[in-house]
C-alpha positions in Angstrom: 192.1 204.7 150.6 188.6 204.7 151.5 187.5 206.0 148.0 189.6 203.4 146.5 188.0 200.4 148.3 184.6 201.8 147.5 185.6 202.0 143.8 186.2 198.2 143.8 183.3 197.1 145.3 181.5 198.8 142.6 183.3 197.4 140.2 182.4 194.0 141.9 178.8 194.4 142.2 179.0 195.7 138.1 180.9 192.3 137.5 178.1 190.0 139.3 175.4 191.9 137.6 176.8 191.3 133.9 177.4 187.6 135.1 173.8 187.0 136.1 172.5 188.9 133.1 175.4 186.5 131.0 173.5 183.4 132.6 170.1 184.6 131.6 171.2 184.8 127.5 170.2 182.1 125.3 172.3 179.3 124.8 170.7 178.8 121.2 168.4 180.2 119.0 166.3 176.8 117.7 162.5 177.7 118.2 161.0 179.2 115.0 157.9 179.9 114.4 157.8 177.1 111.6 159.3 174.6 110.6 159.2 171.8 107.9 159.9 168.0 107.3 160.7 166.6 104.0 160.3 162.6 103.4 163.9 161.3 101.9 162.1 158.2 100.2 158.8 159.9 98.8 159.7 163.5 98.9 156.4 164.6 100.8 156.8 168.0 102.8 155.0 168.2 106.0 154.8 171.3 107.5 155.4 173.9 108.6 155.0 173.2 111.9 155.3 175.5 115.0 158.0 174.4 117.5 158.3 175.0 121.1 158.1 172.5 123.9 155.0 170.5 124.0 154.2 170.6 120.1 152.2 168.1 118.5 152.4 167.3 115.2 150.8 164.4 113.1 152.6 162.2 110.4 151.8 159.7 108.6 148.8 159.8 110.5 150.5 159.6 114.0 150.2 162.4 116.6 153.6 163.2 118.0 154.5 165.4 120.8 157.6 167.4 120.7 160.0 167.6 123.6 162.4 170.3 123.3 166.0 169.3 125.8 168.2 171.3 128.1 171.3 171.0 124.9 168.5 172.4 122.3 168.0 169.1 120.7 164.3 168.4 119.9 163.2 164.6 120.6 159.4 163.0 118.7 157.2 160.9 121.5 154.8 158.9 119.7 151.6 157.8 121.4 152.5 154.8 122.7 155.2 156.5 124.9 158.2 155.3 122.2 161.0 158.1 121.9 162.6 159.2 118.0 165.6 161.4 119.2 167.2 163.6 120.2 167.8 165.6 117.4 169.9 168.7 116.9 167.8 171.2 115.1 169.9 172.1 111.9 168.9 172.3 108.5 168.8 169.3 106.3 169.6 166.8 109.9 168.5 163.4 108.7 165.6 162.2 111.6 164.0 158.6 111.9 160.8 159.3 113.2 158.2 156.2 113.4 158.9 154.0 109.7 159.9 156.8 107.3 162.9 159.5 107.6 163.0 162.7 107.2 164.9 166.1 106.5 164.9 169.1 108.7 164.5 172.4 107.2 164.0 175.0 109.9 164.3 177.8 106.6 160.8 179.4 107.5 161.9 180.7 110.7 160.1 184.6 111.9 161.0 185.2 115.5 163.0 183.3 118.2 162.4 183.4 121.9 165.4 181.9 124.6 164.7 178.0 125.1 167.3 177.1 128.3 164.2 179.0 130.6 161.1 178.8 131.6 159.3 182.2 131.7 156.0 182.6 134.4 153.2 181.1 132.5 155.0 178.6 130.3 152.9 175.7 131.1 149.8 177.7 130.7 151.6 179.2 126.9 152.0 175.4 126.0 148.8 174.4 126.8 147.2 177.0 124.8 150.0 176.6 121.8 148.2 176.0 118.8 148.1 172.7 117.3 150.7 171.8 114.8 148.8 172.3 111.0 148.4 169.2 109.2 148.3 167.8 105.8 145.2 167.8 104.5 143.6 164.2 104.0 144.2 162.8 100.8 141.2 162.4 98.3 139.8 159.1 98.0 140.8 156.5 95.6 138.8 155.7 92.5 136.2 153.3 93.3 137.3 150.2 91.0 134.7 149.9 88.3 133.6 145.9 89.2 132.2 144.0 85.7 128.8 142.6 86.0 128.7 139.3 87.4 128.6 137.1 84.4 124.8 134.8 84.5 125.6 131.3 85.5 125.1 129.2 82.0 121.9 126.8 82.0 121.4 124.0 79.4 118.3 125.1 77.5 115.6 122.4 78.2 114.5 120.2 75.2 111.3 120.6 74.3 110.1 117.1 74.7 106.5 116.5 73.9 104.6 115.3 76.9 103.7 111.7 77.1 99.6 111.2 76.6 97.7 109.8 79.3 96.5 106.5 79.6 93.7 105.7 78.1 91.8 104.2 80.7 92.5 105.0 84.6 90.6 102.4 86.6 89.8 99.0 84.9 88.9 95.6 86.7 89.3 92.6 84.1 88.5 88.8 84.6 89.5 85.9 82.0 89.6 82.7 81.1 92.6 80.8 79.3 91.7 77.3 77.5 95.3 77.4 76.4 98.1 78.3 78.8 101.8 76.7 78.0 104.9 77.2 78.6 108.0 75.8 77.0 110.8 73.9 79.3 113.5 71.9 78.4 114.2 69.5 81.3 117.1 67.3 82.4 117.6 64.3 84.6 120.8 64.4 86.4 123.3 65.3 83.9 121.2 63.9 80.8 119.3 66.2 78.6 115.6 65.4 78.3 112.9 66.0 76.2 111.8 69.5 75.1 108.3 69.8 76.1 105.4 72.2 77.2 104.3 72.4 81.1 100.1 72.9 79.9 97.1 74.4 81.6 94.1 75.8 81.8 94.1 78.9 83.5 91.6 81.5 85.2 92.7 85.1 86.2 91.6 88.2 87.2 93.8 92.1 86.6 93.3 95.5 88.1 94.6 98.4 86.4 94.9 101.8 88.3 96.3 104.8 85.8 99.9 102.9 84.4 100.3 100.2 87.1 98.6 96.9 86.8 98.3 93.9 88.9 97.5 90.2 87.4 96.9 86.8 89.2 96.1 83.0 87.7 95.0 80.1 88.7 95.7 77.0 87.0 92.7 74.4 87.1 94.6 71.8 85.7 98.0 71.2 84.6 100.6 68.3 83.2 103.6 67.6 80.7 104.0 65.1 78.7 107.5 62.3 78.8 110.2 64.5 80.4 113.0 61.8 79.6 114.1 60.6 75.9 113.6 56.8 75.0 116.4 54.4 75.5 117.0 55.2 79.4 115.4 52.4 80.5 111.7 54.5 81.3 107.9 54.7 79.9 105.8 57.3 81.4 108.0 59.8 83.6 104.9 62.5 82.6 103.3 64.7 84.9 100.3 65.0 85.7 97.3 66.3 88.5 99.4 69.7 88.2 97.4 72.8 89.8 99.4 75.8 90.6 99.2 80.2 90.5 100.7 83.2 89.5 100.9 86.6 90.4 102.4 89.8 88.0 103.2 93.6 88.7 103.6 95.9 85.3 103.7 98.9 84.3 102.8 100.4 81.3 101.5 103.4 79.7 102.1 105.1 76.0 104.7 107.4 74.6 103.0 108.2 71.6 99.7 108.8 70.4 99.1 110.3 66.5 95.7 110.0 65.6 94.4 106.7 65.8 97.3 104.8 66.7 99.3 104.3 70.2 102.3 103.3 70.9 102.8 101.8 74.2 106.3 100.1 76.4 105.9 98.8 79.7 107.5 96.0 82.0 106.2 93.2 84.2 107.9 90.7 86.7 106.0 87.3 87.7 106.0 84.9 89.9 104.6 81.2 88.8 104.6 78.2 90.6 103.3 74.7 89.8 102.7 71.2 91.9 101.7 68.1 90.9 102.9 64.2 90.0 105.0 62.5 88.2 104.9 58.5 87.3 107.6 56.7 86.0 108.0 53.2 85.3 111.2 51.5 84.9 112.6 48.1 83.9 113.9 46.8 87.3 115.7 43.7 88.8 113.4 40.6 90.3 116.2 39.2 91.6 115.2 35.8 90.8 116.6 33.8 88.3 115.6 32.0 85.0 115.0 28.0 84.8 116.9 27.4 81.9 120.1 27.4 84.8 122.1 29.9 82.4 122.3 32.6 85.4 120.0 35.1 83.4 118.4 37.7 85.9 114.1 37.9 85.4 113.5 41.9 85.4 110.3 43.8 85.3 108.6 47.3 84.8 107.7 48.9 88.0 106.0 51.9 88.0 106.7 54.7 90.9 105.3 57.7 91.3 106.6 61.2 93.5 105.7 65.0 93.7 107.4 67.7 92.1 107.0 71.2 92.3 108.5 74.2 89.5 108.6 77.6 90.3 109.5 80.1 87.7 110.5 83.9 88.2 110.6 86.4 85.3 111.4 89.7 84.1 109.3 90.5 80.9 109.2 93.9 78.8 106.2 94.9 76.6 106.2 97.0 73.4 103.1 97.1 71.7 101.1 99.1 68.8 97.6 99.9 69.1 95.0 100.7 66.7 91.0 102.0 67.7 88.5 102.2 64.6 85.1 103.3 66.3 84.4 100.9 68.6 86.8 98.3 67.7 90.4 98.2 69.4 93.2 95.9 67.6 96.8 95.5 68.6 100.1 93.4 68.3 103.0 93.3 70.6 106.5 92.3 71.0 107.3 90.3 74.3 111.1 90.2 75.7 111.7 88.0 78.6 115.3 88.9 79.6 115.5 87.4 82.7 113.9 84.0 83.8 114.7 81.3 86.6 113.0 77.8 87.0 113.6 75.8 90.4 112.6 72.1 89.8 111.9 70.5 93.6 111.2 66.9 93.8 112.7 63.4 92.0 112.0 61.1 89.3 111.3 57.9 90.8 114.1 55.3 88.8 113.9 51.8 90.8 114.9 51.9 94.1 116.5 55.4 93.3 115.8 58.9 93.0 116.8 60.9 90.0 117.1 64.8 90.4 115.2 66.5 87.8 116.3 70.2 86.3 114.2 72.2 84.0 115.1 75.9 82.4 113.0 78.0 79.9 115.0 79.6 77.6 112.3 81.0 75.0 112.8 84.5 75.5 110.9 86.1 72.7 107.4 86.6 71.8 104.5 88.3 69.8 101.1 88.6 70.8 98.2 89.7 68.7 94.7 90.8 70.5 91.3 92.9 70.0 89.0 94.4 71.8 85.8 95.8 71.4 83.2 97.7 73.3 80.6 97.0 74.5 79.3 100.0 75.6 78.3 100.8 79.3 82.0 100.6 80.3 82.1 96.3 79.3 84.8 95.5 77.2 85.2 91.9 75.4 88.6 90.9 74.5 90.3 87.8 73.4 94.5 88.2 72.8 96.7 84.9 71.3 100.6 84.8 72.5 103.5 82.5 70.8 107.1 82.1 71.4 108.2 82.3 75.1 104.7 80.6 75.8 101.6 80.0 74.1 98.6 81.4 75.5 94.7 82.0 74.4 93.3 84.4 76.7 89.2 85.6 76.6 88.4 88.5 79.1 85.7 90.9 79.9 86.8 93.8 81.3 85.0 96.9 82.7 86.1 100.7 83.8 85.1 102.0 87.3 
């Protein structure tokens, strides 16, 4: 009996031995030595890759730590702590890991070792584990050839020939004018009047720096003959004791110069102002009656007289041609007065009323014709005739500084 209990407790303690050494077996046999992962879209192999607990392995890229479970199934922790799995470990298992999935192929597999335990020195084995390989880094792309920047397009510049210079810089000129007229046509009220010439005599004075040029006049006398037609009743209605100014700026310089002749534009604006009287007499009421006793009114002339003032503003343009022989310069000119306004103040005296007068000068083109010669020293005489928009004899000296 004794032997026979001792024979079961043997048999026992042989039972709970094979148990334990049962428990220690592995449950699976997923860990090879390599392993692969094949792109379902693309068709790109990574791999192989090592696996055991604590792998890392880059795709795409990404790093990704493998974390091998209790049930064998292998689950992909990218960086940022997000989780792809878990994933049983069989060939050709489909696995989404980060944007792209994959195939499993564990095909290259050399040696197994149990996964369910965790042998002494595990943790120290995993952090010593080699490094999953990697793909190496694809070459770089082509550089894209880039075409040369085509050259911004410029108009060619004409080739202009330059203007000449003027031919005198600095000149100072003083003249006299016997003859200085111009043309108005005047009105009173709504009726036309006569057509007739405001005249002076005139003394003036220029400076001319380079292009630009300033004139001023003064007129030493001045008057008009009748302003209003016969038939309205006046005699006289002239004016007379007239004295008034002017003052011009211009410009002008030539554009072309071939040998001994110049062409020249330039243009001027004035301002001209005249004062002085005008006398009218007309046939007025006495009031009184005749003796014959046949109700006739007696009338007679009585003569008035009031001041009147015209001012004139202008906008002239000059074209002239020049020609010098030696010492003698000659030249005729076209003058274009495009823009001119004439402001009459002041009344025509017409009884025991006062007629408004109106003038405008509407002569707008002209020629002038002029010499000069030289004198030598720097004195220049000159003498220059204008018709048309006015009539004017002008003698000057004239001098460069």
């Amino acid at each position: 009996m004794k032997r026979l209990t001792a024979l079961l407790c043997a048999v026992a303690l042989f039972g709970l031995a094979m148990g334990a050494r049962g428990a220690e077996a592995p449950r699976s046999d997923i860990t090879k030595s390599g392993f692969t992962l094949t792109e379902t879209l693309g068709k790109t192999t990574h791999g192989p890759f090592t696996l055991f607990n604590g792998a890392r392995i880059r795709l795409d890229g990404t790093l990704y730590k493998i974390s091998v479970g209790g049930d064998d199934r292998i689950t992909f922790i990218a960086p940022g702590g997000a989780a792809y799995g878990p994933y049983q470990p069989v060939p050709g298992r489909l696995m989404r890991i980060g944007n792209a999935t994959y195939a499993y192929d564990g095909s290259n597999a050399a040696s197994s070792r149990p996964v369910g335990t965790r042998p002494v020195g595990a943790d120290l084995q995993s952090a010593s584990a080699p490094i999953a390989t990697f793909d190496p880094l694809p070459p770089p792309p082509d550089r894209i050839e880039i075409p040369p920047e085509t050259p911004q397009r410029t108009a060619q510049a004409l080739d202009l020939p330059a203007l000449p210079d003027p031919a005198s810089t600095r000149i100072w000129s003083l003249w006299f004018a016997p003859i200085d007229n111009t043309p108005f046509k005047w009105s009173v009220e709504k009726v036309s009047g006569n057509k007739k010439d405001f005249e002076r005599t005139s003394v003036g004075a220029g400076l001319t720096l380079f292009s630009w040029f300033a004139e001023a006049d003064y007129a030493l006398s001045g008057k008009s003959g009748s302003i209003v037609p016969s038939g309205l009743g006046f005699t006289g209605a002239a004016i007379d004791d007239a004295s008034g100014f002017s003052v011009s700026l211009g410009y002008k310089r030539p554009f072309i110069r071939e040998g001994s002749w110049t062409a020249s534009a330039g243009i001027l604006g004035r301002y001209r102002q005249d004062k002085g009287d005008i006398t009218a007499s007309a046939l007025v009421s006495t009031g009184e009656a005749d003796t014959n006793e046949l109700g006739n009114v007696i009338s007679k002339y009585e003569t008035r007289k009031s001041s009147v003032k015209i001012t004139e503003k202008a906008l002239r343009l000059d074209f002239d041609l020049a020609y010098q022989y030696y010492d003698f310069h000659a030249f005729a000119g076209l003058r274009v007065q495009p823009l001119s306004s004439v402001s009459v103040s002041g009344t025509l005296p017409y009884g025991e009323d006062d007629l408004k007068l109106s003038a405008k000068h509407d002569d707008a083109i002209g020629v002038v014709f002029g010499g000069t010669v030289d004198l030598k020293a720097g004195f220049y005489l000159s003498a220059d005739l204008t018709l048309g928009y006015e009539t004017r004899l002008r003698l000057a000296l004239s001098r460069d500084w």
